[in-house]
matplotlib code that plots the C-alpha trace (Angstrom):
import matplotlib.pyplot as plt

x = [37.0, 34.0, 33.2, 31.9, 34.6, 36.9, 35.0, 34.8, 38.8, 39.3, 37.0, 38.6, 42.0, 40.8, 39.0, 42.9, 44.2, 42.4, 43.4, 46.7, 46.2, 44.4, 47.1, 49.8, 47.4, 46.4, 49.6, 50.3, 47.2, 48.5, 52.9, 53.3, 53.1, 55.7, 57.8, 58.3, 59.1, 61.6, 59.8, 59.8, 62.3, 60.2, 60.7, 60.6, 57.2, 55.2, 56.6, 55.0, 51.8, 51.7, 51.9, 49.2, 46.7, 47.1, 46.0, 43.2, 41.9, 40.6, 39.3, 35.5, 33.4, 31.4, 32.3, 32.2, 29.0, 27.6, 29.6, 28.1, 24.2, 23.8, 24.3, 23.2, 20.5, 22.0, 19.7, 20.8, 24.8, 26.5, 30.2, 30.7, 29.1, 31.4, 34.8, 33.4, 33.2, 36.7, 37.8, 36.4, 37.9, 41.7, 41.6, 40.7, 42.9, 45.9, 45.5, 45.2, 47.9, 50.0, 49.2, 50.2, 46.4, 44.7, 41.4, 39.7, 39.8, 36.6, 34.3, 36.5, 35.1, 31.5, 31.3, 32.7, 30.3, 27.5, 28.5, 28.1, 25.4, 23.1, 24.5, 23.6, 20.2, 19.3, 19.0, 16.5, 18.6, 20.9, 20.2, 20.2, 18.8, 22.0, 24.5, 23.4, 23.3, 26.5, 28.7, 27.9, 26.9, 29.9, 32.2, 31.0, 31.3, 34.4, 37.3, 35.9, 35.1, 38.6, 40.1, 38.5, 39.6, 43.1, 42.7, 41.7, 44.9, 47.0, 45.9, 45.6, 49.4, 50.7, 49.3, 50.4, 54.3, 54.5, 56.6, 59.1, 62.4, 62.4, 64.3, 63.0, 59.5, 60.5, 61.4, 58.3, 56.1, 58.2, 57.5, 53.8, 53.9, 55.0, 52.0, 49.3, 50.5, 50.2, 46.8, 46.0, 47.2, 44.9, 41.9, 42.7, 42.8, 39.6, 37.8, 39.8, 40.3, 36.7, 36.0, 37.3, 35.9, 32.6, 32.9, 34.5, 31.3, 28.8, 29.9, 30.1, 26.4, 25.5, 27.4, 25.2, 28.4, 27.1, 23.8, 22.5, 23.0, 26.5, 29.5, 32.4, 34.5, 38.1, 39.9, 38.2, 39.2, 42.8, 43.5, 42.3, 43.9, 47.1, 46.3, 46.2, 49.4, 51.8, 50.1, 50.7, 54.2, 55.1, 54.4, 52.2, 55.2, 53.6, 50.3, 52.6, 54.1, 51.7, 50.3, 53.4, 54.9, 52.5, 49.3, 51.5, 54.7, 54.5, 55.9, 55.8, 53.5, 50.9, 52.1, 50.7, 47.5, 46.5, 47.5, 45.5, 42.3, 42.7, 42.7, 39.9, 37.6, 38.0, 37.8, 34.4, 33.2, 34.6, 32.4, 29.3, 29.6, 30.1, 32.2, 34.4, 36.9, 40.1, 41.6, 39.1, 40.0, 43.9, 43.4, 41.3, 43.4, 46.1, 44.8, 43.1, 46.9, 47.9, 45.2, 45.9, 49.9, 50.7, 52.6, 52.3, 51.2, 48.3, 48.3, 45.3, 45.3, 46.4, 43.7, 41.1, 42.7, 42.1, 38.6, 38.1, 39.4, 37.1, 34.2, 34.9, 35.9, 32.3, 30.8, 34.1, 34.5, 31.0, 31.5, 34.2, 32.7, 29.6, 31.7, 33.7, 30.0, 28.8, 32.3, 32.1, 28.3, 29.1, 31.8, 29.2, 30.4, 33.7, 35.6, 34.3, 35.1, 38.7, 38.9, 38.0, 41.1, 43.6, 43.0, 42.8, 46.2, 48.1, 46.2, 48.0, 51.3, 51.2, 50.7, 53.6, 55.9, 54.8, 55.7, 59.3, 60.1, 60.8, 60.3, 59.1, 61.1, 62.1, 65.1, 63.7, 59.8, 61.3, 62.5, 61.1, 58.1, 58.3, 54.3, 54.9, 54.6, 57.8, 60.9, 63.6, 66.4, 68.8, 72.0, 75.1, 75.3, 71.7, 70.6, 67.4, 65.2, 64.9]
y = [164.8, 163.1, 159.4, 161.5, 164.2, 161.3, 159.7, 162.9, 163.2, 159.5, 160.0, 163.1, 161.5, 158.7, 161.0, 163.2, 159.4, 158.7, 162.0, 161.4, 157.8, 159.5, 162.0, 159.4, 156.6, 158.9, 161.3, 159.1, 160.9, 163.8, 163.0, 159.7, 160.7, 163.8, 161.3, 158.4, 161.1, 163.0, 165.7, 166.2, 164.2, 162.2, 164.0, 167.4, 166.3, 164.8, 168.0, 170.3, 167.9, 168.5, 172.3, 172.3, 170.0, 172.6, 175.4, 173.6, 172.9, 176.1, 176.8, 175.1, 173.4, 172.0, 168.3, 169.2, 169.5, 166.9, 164.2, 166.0, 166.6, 164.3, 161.0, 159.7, 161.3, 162.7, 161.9, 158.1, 158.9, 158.7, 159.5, 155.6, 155.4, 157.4, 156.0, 152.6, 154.0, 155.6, 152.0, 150.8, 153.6, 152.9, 149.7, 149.4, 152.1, 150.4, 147.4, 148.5, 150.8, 147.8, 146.0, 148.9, 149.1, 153.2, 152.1, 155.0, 156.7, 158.8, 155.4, 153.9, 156.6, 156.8, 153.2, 152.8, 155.4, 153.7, 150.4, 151.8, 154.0, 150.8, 148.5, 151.1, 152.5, 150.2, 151.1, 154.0, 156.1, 156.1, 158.9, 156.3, 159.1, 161.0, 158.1, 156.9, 160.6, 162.3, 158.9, 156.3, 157.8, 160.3, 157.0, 155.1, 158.5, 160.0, 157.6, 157.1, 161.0, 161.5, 159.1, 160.5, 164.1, 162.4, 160.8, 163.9, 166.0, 163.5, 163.7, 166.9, 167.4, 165.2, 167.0, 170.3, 169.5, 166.7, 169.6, 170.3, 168.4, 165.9, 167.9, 170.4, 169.3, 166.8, 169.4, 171.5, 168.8, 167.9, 171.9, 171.4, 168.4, 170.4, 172.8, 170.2, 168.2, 171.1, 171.7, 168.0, 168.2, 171.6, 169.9, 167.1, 169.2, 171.1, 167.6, 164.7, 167.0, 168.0, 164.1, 164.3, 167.8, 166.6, 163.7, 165.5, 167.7, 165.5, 163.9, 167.6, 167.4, 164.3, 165.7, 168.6, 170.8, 171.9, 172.9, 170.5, 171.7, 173.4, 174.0, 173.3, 175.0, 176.8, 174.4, 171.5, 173.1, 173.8, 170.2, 168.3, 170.4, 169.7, 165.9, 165.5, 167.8, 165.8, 162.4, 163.7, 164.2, 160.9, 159.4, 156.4, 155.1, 151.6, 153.2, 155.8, 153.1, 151.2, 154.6, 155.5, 152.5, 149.6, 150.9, 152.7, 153.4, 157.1, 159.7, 163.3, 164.4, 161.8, 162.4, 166.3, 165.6, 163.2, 165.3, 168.0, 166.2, 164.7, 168.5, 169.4, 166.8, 167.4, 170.8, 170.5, 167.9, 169.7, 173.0, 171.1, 169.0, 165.6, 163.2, 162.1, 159.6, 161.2, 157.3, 157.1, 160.0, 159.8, 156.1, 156.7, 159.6, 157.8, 155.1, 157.5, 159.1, 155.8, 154.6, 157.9, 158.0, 155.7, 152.3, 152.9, 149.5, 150.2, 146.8, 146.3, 143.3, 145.7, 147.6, 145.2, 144.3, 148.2, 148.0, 144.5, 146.9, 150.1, 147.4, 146.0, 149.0, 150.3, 147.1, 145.9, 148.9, 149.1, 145.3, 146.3, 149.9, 147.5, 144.9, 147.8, 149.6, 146.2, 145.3, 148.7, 148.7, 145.1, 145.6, 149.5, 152.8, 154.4, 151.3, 149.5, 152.7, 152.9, 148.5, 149.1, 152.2, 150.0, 147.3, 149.8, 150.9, 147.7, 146.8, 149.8, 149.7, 146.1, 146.9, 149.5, 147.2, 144.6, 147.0, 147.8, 144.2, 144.7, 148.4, 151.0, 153.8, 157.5, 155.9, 152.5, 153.7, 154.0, 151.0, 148.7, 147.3, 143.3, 143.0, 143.9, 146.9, 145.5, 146.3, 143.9, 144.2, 147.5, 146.2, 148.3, 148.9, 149.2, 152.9, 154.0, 157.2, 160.0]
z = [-162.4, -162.9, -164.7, -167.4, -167.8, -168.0, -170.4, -172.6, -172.4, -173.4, -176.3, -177.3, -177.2, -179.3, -181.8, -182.5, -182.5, -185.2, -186.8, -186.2, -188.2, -190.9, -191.5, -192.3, -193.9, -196.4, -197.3, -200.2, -201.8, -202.3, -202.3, -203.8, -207.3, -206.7, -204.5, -206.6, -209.9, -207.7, -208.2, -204.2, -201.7, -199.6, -195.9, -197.6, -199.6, -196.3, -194.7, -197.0, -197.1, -193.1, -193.5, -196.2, -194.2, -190.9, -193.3, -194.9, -191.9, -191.2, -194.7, -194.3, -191.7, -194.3, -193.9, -190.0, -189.8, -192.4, -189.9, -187.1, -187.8, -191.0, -190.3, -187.3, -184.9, -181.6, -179.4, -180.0, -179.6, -175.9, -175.3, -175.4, -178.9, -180.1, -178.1, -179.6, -183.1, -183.5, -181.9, -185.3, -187.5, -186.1, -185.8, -189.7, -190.7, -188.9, -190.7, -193.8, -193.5, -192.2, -195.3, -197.6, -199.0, -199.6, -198.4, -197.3, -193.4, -194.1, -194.6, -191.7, -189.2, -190.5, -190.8, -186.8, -185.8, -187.6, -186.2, -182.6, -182.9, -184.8, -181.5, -179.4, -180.5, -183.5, -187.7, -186.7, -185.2, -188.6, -191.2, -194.1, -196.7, -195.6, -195.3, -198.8, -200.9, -198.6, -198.4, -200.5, -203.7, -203.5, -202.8, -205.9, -208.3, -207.1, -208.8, -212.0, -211.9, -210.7, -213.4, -216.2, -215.6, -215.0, -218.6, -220.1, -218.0, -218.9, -223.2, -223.3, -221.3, -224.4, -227.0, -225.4, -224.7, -227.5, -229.5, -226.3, -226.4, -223.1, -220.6, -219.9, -220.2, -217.9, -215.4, -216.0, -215.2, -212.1, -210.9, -211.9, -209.4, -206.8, -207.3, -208.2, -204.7, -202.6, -203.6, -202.7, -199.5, -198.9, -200.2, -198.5, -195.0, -196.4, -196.0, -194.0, -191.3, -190.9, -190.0, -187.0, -185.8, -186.8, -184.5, -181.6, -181.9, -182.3, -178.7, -177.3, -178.5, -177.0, -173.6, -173.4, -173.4, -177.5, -178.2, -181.1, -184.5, -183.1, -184.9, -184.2, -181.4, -182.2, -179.9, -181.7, -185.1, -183.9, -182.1, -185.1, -187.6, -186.0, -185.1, -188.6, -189.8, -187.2, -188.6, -192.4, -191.2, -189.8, -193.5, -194.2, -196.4, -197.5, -198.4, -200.4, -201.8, -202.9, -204.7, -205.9, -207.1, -207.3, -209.6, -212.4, -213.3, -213.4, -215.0, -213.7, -217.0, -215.5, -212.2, -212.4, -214.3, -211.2, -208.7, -210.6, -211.2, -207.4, -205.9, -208.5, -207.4, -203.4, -203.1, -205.2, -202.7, -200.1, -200.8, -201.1, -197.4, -199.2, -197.0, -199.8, -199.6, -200.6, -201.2, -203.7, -205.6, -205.5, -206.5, -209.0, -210.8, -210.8, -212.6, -215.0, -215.7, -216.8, -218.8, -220.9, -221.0, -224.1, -223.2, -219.7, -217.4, -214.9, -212.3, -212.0, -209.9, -207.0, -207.9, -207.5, -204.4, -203.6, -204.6, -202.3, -199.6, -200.2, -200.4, -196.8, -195.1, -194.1, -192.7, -191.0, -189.4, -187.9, -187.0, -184.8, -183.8, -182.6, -181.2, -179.1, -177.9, -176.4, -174.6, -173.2, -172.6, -171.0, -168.6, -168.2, -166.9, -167.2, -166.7, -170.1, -171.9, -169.7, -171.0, -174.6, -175.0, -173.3, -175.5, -178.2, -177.0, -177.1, -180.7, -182.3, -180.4, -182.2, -184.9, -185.2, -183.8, -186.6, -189.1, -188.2, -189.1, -192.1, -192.5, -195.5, -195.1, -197.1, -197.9, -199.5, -200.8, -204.5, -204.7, -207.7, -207.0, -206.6, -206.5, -202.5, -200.7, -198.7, -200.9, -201.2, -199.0, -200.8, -201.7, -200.9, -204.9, -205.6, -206.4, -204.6, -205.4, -203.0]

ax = plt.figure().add_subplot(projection="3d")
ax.plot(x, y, z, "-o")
ax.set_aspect("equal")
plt.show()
C-alpha cells in the first residue's frame, strides 16, 4: 500500500466516523417526540429510526452531489483537506452531543471542509455563491418554516379532535407518532446520509480515482448508508433528551404535528439538493407545536442556548478543520495525516468515557427535566417513562 492508498483509507474511515456520529447526534430529530409520549419505547424507536435511515439512503443523491461539486472547487481539495475537515465535523459534533445541545452535523461537516479547504487553498477556492444560497439561506429559513407548519398541524389537530373524548384521541395521536417519526427518520436518511457520500466522493475526485463531476459509487452509497443506521442505533440520548424533554413538554397531539411538519420540510429540501440542517428543522417544529398547543410551556432559554450553538457551529468547526490541515500539512506526508487521526482517536474515546460518568440512558431519558440534560439520580420508588 502506498502513502496515498493509506491516506485514502484513513480518510474514508474518518468520513463513516463521522457518519456514525451523525447517526446518533441527530436521532432525537426524528424519535424524541414519540419517545418522551410513549408513543414508541426508546430502543424499539432508535431501532426503527436506524432501519428507516438505511432505506433513505438510497432514495436520492441529490444532497451527494451539492456536498460534492457545490461548495468548494476540486481542484483546491487533497485527501488531507478532507481528513482535516471531518477532524472539524466530529470533533464539534462530539461536543455538542456531550453537552446534550441539537446543533446541527450538516453545518459541522461543511464548516470542517470549508475550514480546510480556506487553510489549504485560501477563500477563492470556496464556492461562496453556493455555500450562501445551498447552506446558509436554507439554515436561516428552515426552523421558522418548520415551526410555523408545526403551529398550523398542531391548531388545526385541536380543532379536528377537540370533539373526541381523551382516550382514544390520545391513542390515535400516539399511532400517528409512529407514522409521522418514521417518515423523519427516511427524510432524514434522504439528506444526512448524503453528507457523508458527498464527501467520500469529492476526495475520490481529488484522488483521481472519480472523474470530476462523479456521482457517487454503490459501495460509497452502501457504507455510508450503514455508517449512519448503526450510529442512529446507538442513540444520541442527551441530544434526545434535550429535544424531548427540555424545549416543551409535549403531548403526542403536538408530538405528531412536529414530527409531520419535520418530515414535510426535509424531504422538500432533500428533492431540491439543499444541504439542510435536519437539527434545525426538528428544533424548530417542536417549538412551533408548543407555541400552538394551549397552556403548553416552550423553554426558551434552552433554545436560545440552541440557537448560540447553530450560530457557532460553522466557524468553530472550520477553526478546528483549519487547525487539523496545518498540523497535518506541518508534521507533511502520511505521517501528519496518521498524527492528526490518532489524536482524533483519543479526543472521541474521551469524550465517550466523559459521558458515562454520569450517563443518559433508555432507561432514565424521560425523566423530568431539572433544567439539565443529566437526570437526577432515579430513586428505587421513582417511576421512569419507557
Amino acid at each position: 500500500m502506498t502513502g496515498n492508498d493509506a491516506v485514502l483509507a484513513l480518510m474514508v474511515i474518518t468520513a463513516l466516523g463521522f457518519d456514525f456520529t451523525n447517526g446518533f447526534h441527530d436521532t432525537g430529530n426524528a424519535m424524541a417526540t414519540s419517545i418522551v409520549t410513549g408513543a414508541l419505547r426508546p430502543r424499539v424507536a432508535v431501532a426503527v429510526s436506524a432501519v428507516l435511515n438505511l432505506v433513505g439512503a438510497f432514495l436520492s443523491t441529490a444532497v451527494a452531489a451539492t456536498i460534492a461539486n457545490g461548495l468548494v472547487a476540486s481542484g483546491a481539495v487533497t485527501l488531507t483537506v478532507v481528513c482535516a475537515g471531518l477532524t472539524g465535523s466530529i470533533l464539534w459534533n462530539l461536543a455538542t452531543w456531550y453537552l446534550g445541545i441539537p446543533s446541527s452535523s450538516s453545518h459541522a461537516l461543511i464548516g470542517g471542509v470549508i475550514g480546510a479547504t480556506v487553510a489549504a487553498a485560501g477563500t477563492s477556492a470556496v464556492k461562496w455563491q453556493g455555500l450562501v444560497s445551498k447552506v446558509i439561506v436554507p439554515a436561516a429559513l428552515s426552523p421558522f418554516i418548520a415551526g410555523g407548519v408545526a403551529v398550523v398541524g398542531t391548531l388545526l389537530l385541536r380543532r379536528i379532535t377537540r370533539e373526541v373524548s381523551e382516550r382514544p384521541r390520545e391513542h390515535g395521536f400516539r399511532l400517528g407518532q409512529i407514522g409521522s417519526a418514521s417518515m423523519v427518520s427516511l427524510a432524514h436518511g434522504t439528506n444526512d446520509a448524503q453528507k457523508t457520500m458527498g464527501v467520500i466522493t469529492l476526495a475520490l475526485i481529488a484522488n483521481g480515482t472519480l472523474a470530476p463531476g462523479a456521482k457517487a459509487p454503490d459501495w460509497v452509497i452502501l457504507s455510508c448508508a450503514l455508517a449512519i443506521a448503526l450510529g442512529t442505533y446507538a442513540g444520541g440520548w442527551r441530544v434526545i433528551r434535550a429535544l424531548g424533554k427540555g424545549l416543551v413538554e409535549i403531548a403526542p397531539a403536538q408530538g405528531m404535528a412536529a414530527e409531520s411538519a419535520s418530515a414535510a420540510v426535509i424531504l422538500c429540501s432533500t428533492d431540491f439538493g439543499y444541504s439542510l440542517s435536519t437539527t434545525h428543522v426538528a428544533t424548530g417544529s417542536i417549538l412551533g407545536s408548543g407555541v400552538g398547543w394551549k397552556g403548553a410551556e416552550v423553554r426558551w432559554q434552552l433554545a436560545r442556548r440552541m440557537v448560540t450553538a447553530w450560530l457557532f457551529t460553522l466557524p468553530a468547526a472550520a477553526l478546528v478543520g483549519a487547525a487539523a490541515y496545518w498540523t497535518a500539512n506541518g508534521i507533511g506526508g502520511t505521517a501528519g495525516v496518521v498524527v492528526v487521526f490518532v489524536v482524533l482517536v483519543l479526543a472521541s474515546t474521551a469524550f465517550f468515557v466523559a459521558s458515562r460518568y454520569p450517563a443518559v440512558t433508555p432507561e432514565n431519558v424521560n425523566a423530568a427535566w431539572t433544567g439539565s440534560v443529566v437526570p437526577e439520580p432515579v430513586k428505587a420508588t421513582d417511576e421512569v417513562g419507557s
